[in-house]
VEXDOVO-98556 format. One record per atom (N, C-alpha, C, O): x, y, z. Coordinates in steps of 0.02 Angstrom, whole numbers, plus 50000, padded with zeros to 5 digits. Atoms other than C-alpha are relative to their C-alpha. Example, Ala and Ser with C-alpha at 12.3 -4.5 7.8 and 13.67 -1.06 7.14 Angstrom:
# VEXDOVO-98556
500454994150000/506154977550390/500455006050000/500975005950033/499584994149997/506844994750357/499615005550037/499865011050045/
//
This chain:
# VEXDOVO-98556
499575004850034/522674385847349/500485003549952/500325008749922/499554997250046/524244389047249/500054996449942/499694991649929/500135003150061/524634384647094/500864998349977/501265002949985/499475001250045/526264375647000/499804997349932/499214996649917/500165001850069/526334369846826/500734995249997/501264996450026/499295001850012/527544355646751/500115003049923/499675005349888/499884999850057/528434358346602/500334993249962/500824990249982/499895005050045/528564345246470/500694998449981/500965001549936/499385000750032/530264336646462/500234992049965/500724989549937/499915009750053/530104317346390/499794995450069/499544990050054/500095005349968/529874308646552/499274995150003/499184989250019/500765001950012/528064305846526/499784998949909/499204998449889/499855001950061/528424302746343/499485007149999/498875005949999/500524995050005/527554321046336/500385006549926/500115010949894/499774996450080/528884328446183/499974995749941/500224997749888/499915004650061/528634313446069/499755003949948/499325008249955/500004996450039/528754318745902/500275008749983/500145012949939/499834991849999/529614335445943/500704998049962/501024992949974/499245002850000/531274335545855/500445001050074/500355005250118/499344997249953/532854334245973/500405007250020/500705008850071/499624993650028/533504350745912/499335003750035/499465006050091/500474997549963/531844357745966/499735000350058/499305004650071/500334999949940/531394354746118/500215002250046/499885000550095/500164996649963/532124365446219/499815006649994/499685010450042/500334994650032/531574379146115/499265000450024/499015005950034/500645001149982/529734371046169/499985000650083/499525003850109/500115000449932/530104368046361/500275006750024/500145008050083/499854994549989/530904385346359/499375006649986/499295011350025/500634996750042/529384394546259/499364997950086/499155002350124/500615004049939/528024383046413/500225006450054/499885011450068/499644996549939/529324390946556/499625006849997/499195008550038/500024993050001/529164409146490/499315002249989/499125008049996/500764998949981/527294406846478/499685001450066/499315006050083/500255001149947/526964401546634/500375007350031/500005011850054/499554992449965/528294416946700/499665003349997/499555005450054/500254995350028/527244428346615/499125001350021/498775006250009/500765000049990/525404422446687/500204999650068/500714996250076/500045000549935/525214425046888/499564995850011/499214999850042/500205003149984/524184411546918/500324993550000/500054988150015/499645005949963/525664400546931/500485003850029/500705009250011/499434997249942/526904402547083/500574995549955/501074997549925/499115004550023/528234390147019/499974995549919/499484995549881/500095005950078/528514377546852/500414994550042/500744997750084/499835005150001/529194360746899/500214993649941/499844992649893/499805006250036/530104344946812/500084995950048/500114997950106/499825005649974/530424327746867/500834998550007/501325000949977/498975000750014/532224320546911/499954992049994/500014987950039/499775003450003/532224307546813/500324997649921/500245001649875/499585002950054/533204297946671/499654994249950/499824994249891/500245006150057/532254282346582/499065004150006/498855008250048/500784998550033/530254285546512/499684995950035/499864990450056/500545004449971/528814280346583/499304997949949/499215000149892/500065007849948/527774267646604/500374994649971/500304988849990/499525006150001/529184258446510/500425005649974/500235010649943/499584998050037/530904263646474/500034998849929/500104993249904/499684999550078/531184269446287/500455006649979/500685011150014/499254995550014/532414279146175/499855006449986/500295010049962/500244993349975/531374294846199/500235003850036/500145002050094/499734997849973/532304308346254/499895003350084/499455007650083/500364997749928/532054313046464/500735006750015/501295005349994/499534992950019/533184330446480/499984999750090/499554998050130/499665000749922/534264332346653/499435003650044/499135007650009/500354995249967/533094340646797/500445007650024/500285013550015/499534994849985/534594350546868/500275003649936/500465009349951/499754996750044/535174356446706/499535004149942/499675005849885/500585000150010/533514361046675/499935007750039/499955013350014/499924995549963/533434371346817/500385007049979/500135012649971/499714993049997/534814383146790/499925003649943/499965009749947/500394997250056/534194385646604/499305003149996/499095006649950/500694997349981/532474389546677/500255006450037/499945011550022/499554995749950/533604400846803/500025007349942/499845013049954/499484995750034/534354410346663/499525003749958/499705009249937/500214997750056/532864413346544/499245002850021/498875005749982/500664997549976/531244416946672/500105004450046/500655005050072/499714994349950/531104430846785/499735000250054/499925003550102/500554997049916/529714429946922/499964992950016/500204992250073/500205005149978/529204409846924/500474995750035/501054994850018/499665003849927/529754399647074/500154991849960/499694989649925/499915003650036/530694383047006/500344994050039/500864993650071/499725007749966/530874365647066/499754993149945/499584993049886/499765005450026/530934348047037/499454994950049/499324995850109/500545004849947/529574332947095/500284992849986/500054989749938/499674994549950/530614328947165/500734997149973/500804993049928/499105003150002/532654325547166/500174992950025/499844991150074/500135007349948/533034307847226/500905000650016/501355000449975/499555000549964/534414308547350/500564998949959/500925002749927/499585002750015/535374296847304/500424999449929/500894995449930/499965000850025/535674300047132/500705004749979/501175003849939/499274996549992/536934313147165/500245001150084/499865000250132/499834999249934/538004316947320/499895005750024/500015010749989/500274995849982/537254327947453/500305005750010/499995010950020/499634992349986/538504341047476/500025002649940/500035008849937/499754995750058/538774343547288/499125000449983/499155004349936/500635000650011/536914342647265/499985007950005/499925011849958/500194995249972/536804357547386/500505006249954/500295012049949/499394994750029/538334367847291/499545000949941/499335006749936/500445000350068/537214364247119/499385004350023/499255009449991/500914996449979/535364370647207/500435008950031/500275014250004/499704993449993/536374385947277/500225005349957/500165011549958/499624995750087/537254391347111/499345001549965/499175007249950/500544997750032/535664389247032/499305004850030/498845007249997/500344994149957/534744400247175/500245006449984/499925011749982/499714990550010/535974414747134/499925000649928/499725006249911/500384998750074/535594413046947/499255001249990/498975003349939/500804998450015/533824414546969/499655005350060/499075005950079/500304995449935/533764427547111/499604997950038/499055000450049/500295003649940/533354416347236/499444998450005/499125000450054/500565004450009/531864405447172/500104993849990/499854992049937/499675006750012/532514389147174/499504995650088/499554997850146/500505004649965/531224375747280/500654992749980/501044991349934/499545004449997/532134361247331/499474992850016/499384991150074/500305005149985/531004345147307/500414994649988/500744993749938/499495006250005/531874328747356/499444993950032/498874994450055/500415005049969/531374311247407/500464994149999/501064994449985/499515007750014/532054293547405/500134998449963/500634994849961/499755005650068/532024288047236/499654993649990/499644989550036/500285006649962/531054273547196/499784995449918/499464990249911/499825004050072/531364270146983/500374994450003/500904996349978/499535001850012/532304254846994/500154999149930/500754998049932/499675002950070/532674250946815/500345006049984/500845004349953/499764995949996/533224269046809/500774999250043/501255001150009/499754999349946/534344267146953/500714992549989/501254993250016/499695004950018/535244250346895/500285000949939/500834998449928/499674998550061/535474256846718/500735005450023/501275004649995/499664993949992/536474271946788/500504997650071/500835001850102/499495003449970/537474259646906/499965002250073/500535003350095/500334996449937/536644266447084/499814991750027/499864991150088/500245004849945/536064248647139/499544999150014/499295003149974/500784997449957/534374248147222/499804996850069/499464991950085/500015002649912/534544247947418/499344998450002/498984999849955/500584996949960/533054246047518/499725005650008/500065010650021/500274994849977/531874257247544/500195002650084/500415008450086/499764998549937/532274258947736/500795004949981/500895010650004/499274998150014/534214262247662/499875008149953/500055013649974/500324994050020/533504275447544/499785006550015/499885011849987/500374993749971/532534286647649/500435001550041/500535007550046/499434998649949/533974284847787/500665005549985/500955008750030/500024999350010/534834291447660/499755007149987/500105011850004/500444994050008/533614305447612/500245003850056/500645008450044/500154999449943/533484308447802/500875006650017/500865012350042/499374998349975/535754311647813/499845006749957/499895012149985/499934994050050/535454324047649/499835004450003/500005009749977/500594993149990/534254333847701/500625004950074/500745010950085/499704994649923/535384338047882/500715003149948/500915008849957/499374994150027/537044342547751/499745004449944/500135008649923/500604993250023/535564353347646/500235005150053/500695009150044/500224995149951/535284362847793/500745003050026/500865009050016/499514995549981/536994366347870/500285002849947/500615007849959/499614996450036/537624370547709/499865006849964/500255011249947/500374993249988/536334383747678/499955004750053/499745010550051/500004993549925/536444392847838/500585001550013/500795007250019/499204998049979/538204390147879/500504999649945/501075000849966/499755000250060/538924388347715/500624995249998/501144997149971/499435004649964/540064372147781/499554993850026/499104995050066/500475006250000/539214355347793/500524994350039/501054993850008/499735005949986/539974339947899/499574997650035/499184999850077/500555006849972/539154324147933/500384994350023/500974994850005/499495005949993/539944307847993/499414993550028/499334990450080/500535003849985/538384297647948/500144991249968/500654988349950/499795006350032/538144280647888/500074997049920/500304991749899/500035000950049/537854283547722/500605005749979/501185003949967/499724995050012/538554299947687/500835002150042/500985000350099/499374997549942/540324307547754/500315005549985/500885004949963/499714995350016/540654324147731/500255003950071/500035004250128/499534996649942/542184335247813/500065005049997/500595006249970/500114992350026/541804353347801/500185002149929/500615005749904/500264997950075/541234353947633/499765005050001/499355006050046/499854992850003/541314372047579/499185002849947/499125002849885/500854996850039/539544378447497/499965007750005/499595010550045/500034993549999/539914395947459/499875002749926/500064997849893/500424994249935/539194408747409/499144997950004/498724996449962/500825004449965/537514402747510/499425003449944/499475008849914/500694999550032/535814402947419/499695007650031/499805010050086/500034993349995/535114419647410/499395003050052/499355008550079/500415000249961/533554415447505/500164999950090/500594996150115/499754999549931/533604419847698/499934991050011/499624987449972/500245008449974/533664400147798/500064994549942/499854988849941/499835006150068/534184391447633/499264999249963/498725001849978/500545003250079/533044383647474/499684995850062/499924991750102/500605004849968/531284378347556/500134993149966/500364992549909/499865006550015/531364358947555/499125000750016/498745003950052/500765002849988/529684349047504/500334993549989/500754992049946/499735006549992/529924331647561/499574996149981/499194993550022/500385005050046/529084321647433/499904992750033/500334989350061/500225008450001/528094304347454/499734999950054/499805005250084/500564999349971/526724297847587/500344994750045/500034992750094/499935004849941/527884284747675/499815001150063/500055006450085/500464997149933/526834285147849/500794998650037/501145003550051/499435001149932/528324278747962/500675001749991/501025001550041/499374996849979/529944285947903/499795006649922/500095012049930/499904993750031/529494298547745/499685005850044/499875011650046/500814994649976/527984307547837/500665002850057/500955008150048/499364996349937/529424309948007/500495004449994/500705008950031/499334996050023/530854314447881/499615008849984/499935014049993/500314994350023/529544328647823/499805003950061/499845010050057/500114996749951/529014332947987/500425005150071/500315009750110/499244998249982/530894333448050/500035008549956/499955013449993/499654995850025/531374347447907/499565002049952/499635008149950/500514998450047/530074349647778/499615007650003/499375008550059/500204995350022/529364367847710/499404996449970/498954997050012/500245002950041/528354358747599/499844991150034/500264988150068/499915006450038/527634340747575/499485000349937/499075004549920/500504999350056/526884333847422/500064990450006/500544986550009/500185007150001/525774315947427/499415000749967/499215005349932/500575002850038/524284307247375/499495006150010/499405009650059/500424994550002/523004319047317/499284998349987/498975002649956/500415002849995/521424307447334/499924999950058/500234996750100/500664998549940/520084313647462/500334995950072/500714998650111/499705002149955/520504301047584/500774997150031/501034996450087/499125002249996/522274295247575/500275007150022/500735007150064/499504992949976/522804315847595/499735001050066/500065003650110/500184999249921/521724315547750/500154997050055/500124999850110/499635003549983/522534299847809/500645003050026/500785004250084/499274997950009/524254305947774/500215004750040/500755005250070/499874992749969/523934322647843/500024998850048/500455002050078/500424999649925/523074316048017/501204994650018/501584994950067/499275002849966/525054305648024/500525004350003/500885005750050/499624991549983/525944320847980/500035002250048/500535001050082/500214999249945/525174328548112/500224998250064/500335001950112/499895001949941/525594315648231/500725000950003/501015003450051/499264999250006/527334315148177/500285006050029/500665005850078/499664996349968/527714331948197/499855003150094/500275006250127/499954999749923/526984333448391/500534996950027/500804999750075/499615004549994/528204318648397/500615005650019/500785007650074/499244996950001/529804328648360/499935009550006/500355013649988/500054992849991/529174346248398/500095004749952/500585008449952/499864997150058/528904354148247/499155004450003/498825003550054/500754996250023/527164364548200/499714999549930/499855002749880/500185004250048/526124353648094/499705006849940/499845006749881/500174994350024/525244371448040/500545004049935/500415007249884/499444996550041/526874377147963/500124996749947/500514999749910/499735004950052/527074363747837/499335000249945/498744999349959/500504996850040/526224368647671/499954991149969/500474987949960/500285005550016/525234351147610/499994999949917/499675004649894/500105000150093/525344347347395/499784995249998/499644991150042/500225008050023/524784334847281/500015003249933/499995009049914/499785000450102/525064331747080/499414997949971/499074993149988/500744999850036/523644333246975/500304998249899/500795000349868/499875002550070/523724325946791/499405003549988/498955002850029/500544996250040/522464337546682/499804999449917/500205000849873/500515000150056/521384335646537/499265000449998/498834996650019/500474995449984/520144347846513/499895003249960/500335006549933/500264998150073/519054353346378/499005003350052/498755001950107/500564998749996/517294362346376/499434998350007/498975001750030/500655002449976/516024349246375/500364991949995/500764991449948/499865006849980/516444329646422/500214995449929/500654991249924/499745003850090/516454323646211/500755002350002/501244998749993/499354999550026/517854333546200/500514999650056/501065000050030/499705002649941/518714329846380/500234989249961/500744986149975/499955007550029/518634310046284/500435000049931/500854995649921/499634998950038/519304316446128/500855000750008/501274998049972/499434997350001/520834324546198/500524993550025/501094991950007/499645008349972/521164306446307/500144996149948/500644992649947/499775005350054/520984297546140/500745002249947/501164998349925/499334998850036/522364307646045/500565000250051/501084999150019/499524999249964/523544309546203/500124992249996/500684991249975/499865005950019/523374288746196/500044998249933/500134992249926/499854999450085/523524290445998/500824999750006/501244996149980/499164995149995/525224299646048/500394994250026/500594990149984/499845004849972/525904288146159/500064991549987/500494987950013/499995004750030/525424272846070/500404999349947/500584993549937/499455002550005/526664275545957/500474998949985/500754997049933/499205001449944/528094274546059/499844994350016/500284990150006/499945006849921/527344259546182/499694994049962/499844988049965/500435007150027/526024250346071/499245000450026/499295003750078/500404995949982/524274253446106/499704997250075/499464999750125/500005002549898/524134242046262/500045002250042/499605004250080/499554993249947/525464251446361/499425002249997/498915000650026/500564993749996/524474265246310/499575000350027/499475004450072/500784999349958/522844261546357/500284997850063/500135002450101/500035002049933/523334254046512/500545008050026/500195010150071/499604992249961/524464271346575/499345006249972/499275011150008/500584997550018/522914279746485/499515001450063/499355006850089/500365002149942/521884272246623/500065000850062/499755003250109/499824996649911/522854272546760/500205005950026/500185007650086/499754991949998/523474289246746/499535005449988/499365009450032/500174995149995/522624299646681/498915000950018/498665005350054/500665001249989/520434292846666/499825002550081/499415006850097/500264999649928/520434291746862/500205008550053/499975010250108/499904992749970/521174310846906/499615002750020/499075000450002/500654997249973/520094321446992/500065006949965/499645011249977/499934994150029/520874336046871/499834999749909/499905003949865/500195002350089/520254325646690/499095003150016/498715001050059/500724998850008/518514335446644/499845006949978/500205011549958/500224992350019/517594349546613/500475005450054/500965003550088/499824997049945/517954365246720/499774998850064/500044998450119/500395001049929/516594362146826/499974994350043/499734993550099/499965007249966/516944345046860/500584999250038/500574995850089/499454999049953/518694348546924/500005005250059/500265004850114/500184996549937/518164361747019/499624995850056/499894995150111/500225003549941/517044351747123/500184995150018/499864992650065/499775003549981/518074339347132/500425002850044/500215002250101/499374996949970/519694348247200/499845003250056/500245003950102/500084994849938/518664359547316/499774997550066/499635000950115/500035004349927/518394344947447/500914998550038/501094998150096/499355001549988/520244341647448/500505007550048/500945008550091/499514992649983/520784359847467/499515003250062/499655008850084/500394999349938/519484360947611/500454995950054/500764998950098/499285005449973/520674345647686/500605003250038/500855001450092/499544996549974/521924358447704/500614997849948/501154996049971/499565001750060/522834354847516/499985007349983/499505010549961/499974994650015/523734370547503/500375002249918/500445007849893/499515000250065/524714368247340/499974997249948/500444993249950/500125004450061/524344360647186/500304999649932/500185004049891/499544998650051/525614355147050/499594996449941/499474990549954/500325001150075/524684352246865/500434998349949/500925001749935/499535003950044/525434341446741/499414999949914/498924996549898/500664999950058/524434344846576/500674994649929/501254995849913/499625002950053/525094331946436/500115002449933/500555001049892/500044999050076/524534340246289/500515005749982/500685007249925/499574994250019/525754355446334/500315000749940/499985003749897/499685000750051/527144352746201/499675003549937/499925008449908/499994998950044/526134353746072/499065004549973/498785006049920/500654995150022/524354363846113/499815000750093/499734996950141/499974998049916/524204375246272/499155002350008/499045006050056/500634999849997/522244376146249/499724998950057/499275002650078/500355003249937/521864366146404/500265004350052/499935006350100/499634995749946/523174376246496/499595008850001/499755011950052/500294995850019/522124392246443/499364999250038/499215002950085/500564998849976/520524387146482/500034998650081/499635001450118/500065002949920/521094377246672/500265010950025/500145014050077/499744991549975/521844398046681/499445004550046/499355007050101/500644996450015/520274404846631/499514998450059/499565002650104/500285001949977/519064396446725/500084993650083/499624992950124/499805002349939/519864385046873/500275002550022/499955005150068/499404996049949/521324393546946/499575005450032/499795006450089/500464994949972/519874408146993/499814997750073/499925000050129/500415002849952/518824395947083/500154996850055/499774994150095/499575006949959/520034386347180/500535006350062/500715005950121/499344998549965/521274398747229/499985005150040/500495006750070/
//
């Protein structure tokens, strides 16, 4: 199993209380940690714009502009995004942006995309909110002017969504075959195909049976369109809180919902408390995540991205999951 890490940028209300002025001093400081420890391959952010589990005036910091500042200031760690949503920018300039920021970072730039699927995000920022069918179709055009514009450095499409006329993408991403694409989300009948079509990567549900599900359609998908299900590296997103003995695994949940409460109110809280983070299979001791995770990664879960909340402002948990999980797992 491999290992990613996110870094803390507001979307999970995970800098509250940081000043403004500070925080990229903090998500820059996380980055150059993780650079610096080999037991992570990449760092990751989200691409998105309003806070969760409700929009507030908590700051959420660009993913792409994110990127090329991660680009500029780490030297070894592999750097993406869970994931990009299509539609939020246009696919040729998308690809000119992930390219530029490939040659700033000597060609570590991971290209995670997906449909998109915030609407209140998506309506604030004047995007609309198609269908899902329209969305992934969507996804589906972006991903083919991705690809020619990484190999051939010249992209034209004359799709239904998209319409590009030899759009110019020079100078190409530094990686041979363009920026590995991980085609985010578990849709069985058109995400799982779009991933099986073009996908390096996917990343879905990371509960025992749903990834075995997912996987066995994968699978079918790519026999479908002639692809080699083998080749496609399998993820899943792990939320972590993790302490030494189970009192203090309860402790750390009660101040991370301390934190959060308030911003939301302690409702919210407890209820994103609950649903998020209580039911993880990565909230616990060491030993309890270990034996949890090591049925999954038997499954054939080659990748595992870790979202620790308390980052920002105490890397303790991130220390000990170092110390003692990343060994056992990986």
């Amino acid at each position: 199993m491999r290992f990613g890490i996110f870094i803390p940028q507001g979307w999970r209300l995970d800098l509250v209380g940081v000043d403004p002025a500070d925080q990229w001093r903090v998500m820059r400081d996380l980055a150059q940690r993780a650079d610096a420890n080999d037991t992570w391959e990449s760092l990751w952010v989200y691409d998105h714009f309003h806070t969760v589990p409700v929009p507030t005036e908590e700051a959420t910091h660009e993913a792409w502009t994110l990127m090329s500042a991660f680009a500029a200031s780490t030297s070894r760690i592999r750097l993406g995004q869970m994931c990009t949503a299509m539609s939020y920018r246009n696919p040729a300039y998308l690809a000119k942006v992930a390219a530029t920021v490939d040659l700033i970072s000597g060609g570590r730039v991971e290209m995670g995309i997906g449909g998109g699927w915030y609407e209140h995000e998506w309506r604030a920022y004047g995007y609309g909110f198609p269908g899902a069918g329209e969305r992934l179709a969507r996804l589906d055009e972006g991903v083919q002017i991705f690809r020619q514009a990484w190999t051939e450095g010249k992209a034209s499409l004359d799709g239904k969504h998209y319409q590009v006329d030899g759009a110019i993408v020079r100078p190409l991403p530094l990686q041979d075959g363009g920026i590995p694409l991980w085609i985010a989300g578990g849709g069985e009948k058109k995400t799982l195909k779009i991933a099986a079509k073009y996908a390096q990567y996917t990343n879905f549900s990371g509960a025992p049976d749903e990834f075995a599900a997912k996987s066995e359609i994968l699978r079918a998908h790519c026999a479908d369109v002639g692809t080699d299900f083998d080749a496609i590296v399998r993820s899943s997103n792990f939320n972590v809180v993790i302490a030494s003995t189970e009192a203090e695994v309860q402790e750390r949940l009660s101040e991370i919902q301390a934190k959060l409460a308030s911003v939301i109110g302690d409702d919210q809280a407890t209820t994103y408390v609950d649903n998020m983070f209580r039911p993880s299979l990565a909230v616990g001791t060491p030993e309890q995540i270990i034996e949890r995770l090591t049925p999954i990664r038997e499954l054939g879960l080659g990748y595992a991205i870790f979202n620790f909340p308390e980052a920002a402002y105490d890397t303790s948990g991130i220390e000990l999951f170092e110390k003692e999980v990343a060994p056992a797992l990986a």
